[in-house]
C-alpha distance (Angstrom), angle and dihedral (degrees) to the residues before:
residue distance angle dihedral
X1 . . .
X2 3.64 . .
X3 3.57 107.8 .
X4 4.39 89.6 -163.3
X5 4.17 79.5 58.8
X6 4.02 86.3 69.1
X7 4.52 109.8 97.4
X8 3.79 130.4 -179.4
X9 3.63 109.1 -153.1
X10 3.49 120.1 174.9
X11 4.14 130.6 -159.2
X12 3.65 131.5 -178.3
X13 3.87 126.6 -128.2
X14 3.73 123.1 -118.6
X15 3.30 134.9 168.2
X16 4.02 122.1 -82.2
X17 4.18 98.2 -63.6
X18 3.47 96.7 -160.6
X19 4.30 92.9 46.4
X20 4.08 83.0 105.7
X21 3.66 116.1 34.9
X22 3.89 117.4 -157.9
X23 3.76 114.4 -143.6
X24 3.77 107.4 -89.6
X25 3.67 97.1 27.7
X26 3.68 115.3 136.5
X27 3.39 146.1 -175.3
X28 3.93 141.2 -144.8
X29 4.28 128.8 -162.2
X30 3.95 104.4 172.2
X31 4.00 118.8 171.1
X32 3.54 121.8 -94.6
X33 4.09 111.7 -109.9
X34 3.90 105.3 -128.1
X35 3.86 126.7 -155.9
X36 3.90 112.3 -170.6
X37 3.94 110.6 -137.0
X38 4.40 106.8 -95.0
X39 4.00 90.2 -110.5
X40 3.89 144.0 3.4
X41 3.81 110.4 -56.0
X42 3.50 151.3 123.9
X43 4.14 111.8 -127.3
X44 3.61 128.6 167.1
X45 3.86 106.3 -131.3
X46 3.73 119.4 -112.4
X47 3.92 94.3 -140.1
X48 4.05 114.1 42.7
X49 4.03 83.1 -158.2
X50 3.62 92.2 64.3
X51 3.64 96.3 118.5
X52 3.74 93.0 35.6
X53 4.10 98.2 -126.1
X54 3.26 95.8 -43.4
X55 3.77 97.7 110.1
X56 3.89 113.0 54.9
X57 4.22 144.1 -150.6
X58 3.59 103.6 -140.2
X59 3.85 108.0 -143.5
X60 3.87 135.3 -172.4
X61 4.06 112.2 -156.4
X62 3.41 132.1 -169.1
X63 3.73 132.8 -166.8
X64 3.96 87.6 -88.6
X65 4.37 106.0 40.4
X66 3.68 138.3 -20.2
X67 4.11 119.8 -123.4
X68 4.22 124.0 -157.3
X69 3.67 97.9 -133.3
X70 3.78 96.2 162.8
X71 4.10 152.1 -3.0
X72 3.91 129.1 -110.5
X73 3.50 139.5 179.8
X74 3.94 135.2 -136.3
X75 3.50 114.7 -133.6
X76 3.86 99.0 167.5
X77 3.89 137.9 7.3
X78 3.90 107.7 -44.4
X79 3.76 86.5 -19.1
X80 4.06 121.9 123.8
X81 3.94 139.7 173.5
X82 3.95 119.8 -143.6
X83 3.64 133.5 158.9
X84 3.74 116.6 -87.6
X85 3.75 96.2 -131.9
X86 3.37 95.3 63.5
X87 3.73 91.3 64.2
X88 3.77 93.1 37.7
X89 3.82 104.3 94.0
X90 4.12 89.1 44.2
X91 3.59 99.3 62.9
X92 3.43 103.1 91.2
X93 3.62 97.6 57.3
X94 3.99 91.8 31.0
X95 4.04 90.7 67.3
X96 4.17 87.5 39.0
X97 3.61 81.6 58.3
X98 3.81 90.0 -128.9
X99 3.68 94.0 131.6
X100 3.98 137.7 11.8
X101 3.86 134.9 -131.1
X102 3.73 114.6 -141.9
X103 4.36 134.7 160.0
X104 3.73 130.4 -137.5
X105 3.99 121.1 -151.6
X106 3.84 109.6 -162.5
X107 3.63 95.8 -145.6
X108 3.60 120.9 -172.6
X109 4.05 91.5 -113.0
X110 3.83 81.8 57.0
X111 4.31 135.5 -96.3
X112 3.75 123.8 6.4
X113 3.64 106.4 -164.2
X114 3.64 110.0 -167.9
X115 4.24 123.7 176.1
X116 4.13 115.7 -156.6
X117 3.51 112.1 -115.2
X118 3.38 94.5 179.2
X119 4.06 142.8 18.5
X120 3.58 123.1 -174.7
X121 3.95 106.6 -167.5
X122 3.60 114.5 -143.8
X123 4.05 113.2 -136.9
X124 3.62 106.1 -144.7
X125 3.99 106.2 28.6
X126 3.91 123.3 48.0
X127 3.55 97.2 -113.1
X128 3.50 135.8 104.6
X129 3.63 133.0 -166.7
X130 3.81 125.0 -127.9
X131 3.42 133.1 -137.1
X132 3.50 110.6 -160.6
X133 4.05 148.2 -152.1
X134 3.43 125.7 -161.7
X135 4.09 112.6 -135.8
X136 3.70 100.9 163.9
X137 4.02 133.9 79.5
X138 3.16 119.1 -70.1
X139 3.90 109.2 -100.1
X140 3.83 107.3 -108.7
X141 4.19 99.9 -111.4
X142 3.77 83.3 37.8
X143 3.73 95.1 -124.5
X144 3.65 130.2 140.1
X145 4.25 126.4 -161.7
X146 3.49 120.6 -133.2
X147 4.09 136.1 168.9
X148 3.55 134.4 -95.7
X149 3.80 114.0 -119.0
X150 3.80 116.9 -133.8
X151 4.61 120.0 -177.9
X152 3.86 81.1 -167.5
X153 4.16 116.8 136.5
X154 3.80 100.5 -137.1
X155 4.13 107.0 -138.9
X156 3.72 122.2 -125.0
X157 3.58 110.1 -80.1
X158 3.27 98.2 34.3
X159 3.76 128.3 129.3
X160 4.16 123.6 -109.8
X161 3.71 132.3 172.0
X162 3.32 130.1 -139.7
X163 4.04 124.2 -152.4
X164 3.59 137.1 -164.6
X165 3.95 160.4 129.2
X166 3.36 123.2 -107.0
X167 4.19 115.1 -177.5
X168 3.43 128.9 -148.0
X169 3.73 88.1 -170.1
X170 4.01 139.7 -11.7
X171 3.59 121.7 -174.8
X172 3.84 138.1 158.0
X173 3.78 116.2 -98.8
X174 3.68 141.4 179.5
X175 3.42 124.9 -121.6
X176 3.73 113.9 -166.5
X177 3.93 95.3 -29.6
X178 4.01 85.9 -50.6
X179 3.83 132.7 115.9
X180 3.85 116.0 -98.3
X181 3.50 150.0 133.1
X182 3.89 146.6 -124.3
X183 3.47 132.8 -145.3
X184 4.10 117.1 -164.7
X185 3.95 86.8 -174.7
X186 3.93 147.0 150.7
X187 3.91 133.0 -147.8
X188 3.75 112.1 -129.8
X189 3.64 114.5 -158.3
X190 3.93 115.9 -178.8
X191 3.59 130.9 -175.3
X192 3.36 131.1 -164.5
X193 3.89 140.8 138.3
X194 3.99 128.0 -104.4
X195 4.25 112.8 -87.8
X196 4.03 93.2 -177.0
X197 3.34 145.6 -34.8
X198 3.59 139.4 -124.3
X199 3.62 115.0 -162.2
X200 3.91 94.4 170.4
X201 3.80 92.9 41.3
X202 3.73 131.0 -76.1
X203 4.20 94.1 -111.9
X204 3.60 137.1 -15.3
X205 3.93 87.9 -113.2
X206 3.31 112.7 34.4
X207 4.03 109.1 30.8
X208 3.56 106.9 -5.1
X209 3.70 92.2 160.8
X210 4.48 120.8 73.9
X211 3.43 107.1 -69.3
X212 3.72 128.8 158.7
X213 4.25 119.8 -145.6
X214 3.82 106.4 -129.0
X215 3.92 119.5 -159.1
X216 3.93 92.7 -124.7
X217 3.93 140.3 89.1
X218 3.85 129.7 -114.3
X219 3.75 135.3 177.4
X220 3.38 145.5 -144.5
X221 3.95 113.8 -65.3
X222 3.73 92.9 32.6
X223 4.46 88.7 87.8
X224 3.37 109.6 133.1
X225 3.32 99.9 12.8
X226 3.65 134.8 141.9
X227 3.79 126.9 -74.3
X228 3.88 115.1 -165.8
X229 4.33 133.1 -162.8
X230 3.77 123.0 -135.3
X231 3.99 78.4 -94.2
X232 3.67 90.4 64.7
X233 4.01 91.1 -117.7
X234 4.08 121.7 135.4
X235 3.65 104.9 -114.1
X236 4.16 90.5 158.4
X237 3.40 160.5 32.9
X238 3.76 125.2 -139.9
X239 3.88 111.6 -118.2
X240 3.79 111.3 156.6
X241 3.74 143.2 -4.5
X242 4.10 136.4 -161.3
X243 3.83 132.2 -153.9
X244 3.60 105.0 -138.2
X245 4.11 111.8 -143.1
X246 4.00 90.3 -99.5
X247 3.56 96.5 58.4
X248 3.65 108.7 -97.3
X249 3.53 127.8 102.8
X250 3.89 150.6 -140.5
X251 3.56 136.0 -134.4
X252 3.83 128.8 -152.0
X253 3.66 119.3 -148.9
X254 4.22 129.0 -151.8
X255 3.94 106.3 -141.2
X256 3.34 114.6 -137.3
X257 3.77 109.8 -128.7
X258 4.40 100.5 104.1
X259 3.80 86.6 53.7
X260 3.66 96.0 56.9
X261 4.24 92.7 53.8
X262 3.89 93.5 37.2
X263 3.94 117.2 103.1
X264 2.96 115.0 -129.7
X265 4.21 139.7 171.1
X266 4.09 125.2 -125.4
X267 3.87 145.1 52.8
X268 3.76 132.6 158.6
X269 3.33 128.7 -73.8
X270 3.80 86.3 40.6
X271 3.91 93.7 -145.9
X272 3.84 84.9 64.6
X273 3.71 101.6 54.7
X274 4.31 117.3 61.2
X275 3.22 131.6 167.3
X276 3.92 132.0 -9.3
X277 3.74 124.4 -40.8
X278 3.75 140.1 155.3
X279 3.87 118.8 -116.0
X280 4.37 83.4 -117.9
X281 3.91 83.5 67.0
X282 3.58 101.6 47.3
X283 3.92 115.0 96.6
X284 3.41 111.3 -77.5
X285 4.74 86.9 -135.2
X286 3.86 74.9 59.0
X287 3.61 102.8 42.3
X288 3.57 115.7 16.8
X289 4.11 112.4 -157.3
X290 3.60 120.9 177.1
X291 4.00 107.3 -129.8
X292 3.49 104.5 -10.9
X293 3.71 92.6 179.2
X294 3.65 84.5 78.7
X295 4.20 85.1 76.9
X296 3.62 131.9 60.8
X297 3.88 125.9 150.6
X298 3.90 123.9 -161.7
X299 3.88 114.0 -143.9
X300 4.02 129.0 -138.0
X301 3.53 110.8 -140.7
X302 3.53 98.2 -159.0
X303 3.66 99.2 39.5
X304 3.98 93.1 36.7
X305 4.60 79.4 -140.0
X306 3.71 108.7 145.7
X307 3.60 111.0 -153.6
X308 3.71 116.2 -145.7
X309 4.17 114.6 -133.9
X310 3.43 116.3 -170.0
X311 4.18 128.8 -171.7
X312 4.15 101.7 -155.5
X313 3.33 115.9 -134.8
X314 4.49 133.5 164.1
């Protein structure tokens, strides 16, 4: 991999900067425009910034260092998707309060450092949605990048991306007496076109949830990271990989449909998200889905289960 690839960028940590709104203030979240990579391949991208913050390193910090143990993706105001398994062996000390999870967004007007309020842990897909915090400056046009949502079943054959950090090294730093961090990181983009797909879940061990098998490698770091369509929309999360005996590699995908019909609590500014709500009732200027007709859920009242219905569509 291209060693030139590898940045340190270093941010400070302040307190929430949007905790007390002046009149006037405003704020922007816009989608990210994605362009898939011309062929299959795995490249290490040049510029870490390159989708301006709104692809994340998912960290957990104690009072001693910080480790990148993951990727995530906003897809609406201090709202991201990981994978569940990356959070998985932190639990116990995350609710003991022994350590914290946080994300950083390398935007191209610098660090967003943002801490997780809140994770609601979905039971039958590995993904987890984050409520998030944000404890950086604010960017100077005070605008914020986000994904665009698609429920569409991508057809065999056709062309995904896959997105993530992987970190050499993450540490806590000073800067000036004050409390930051630094990330010695690369961004992972892998390309690769779709082998099968398994709408009703792969196994009942391994991936019982939809997942699609994607002709392309991915390492460690890049869980719960984004997957993106030829139309630059999120359809995916990263949640496992194979090396095949000749070398190559294949990637398996978490669709997205549970996430969009579980309820969930947080959002950025805080003041502006109460209560539970599913992603499919958010505003779609704040959450942009692509045919979200394709989703409904039906709710047990006694159980409190959602079940997930989903009308395929390419």
């Amino acid at each position: 991999m291209n060693e030139q690839a590898k940045k340190q960028v270093v941010g400070r940590v302040v307190n929430d900067p949007a905790a007390n709104p002046k009149e006037g203030d405003t704020l922007g979240f816009q989608p990210i425009s994605v362009t898939l990579l011309p062929k299959n391949a795995t490249v290490v991208m040049e510029n870490i910034d390159a989708f301006d913050g709104a692809v994340l390193s998912f960290h957990f910090a104690d009072a001693d260092e910080h480790n990148v143990e993951g990727s995530a993706i906003i897809v609406a105001p201090g709202i991201a998707l990981t994978a569940k398994h990356v959070i998985k062996s932190h639990l116990d000390r995350l609710m003991k309060g022994e350590r914290h999870a946080m994300c950083i967004g390398i935007a191209k007007s610098g660090m967003n450092v943002w801490t997780v309020k809140k994770m609601t842990i979905l039971t039958d897909v590995d993904i987890v949605i984050l409520g998030l915090e944000l404890n950086s400056a604010m960017p100077p046009e005070r605008t914020f990048r986000q994904a665009i949502v698609s429920t569409r079943l991508p057809k065999i054959g056709d062309r995904l991306q896959i997105v993530g950090f992987r970190a050499n090294s993450a540490t806590r730093s000073m800067n000036n007496g004050e409390r930051g961090y630094g990330v010695d990181a690369m961004l992972l983009v892998s390309a690769g076109v779709v082998k099968e797909r398994y709408p009703q879940g792969r196994d009942k061990a391994m991936l019982p949830w939809p997942v699609l098998e994607v002709d392309c490698p991915s390492w460690g770091g890049m869980s719960g990271g984004p997957v993106f369509d030829e139309g630059g929309h999120l359809i995916g999360l990263l949640c496992s990989s194979l090396e095949l005996e000749d070398g190559d590699g294949v990637s398996y995908v978490s669709l997205l449909w549970q996430a969009l019909t579980a309820k969930f609590e947080g959002g950025w500014p805080a003041q502006a998200f109460e209560g539970k709500r599913t992603l499919l009732e958010l505003a779609p200027q704040i959450c942009p889905i692509v045919r979200p007709e394709a989703i409904s859920y039906t709710l047990d009242e006694l159980t409190g289960r959602v079940t997930t219905h989903y009308t395929p569509w390419e």
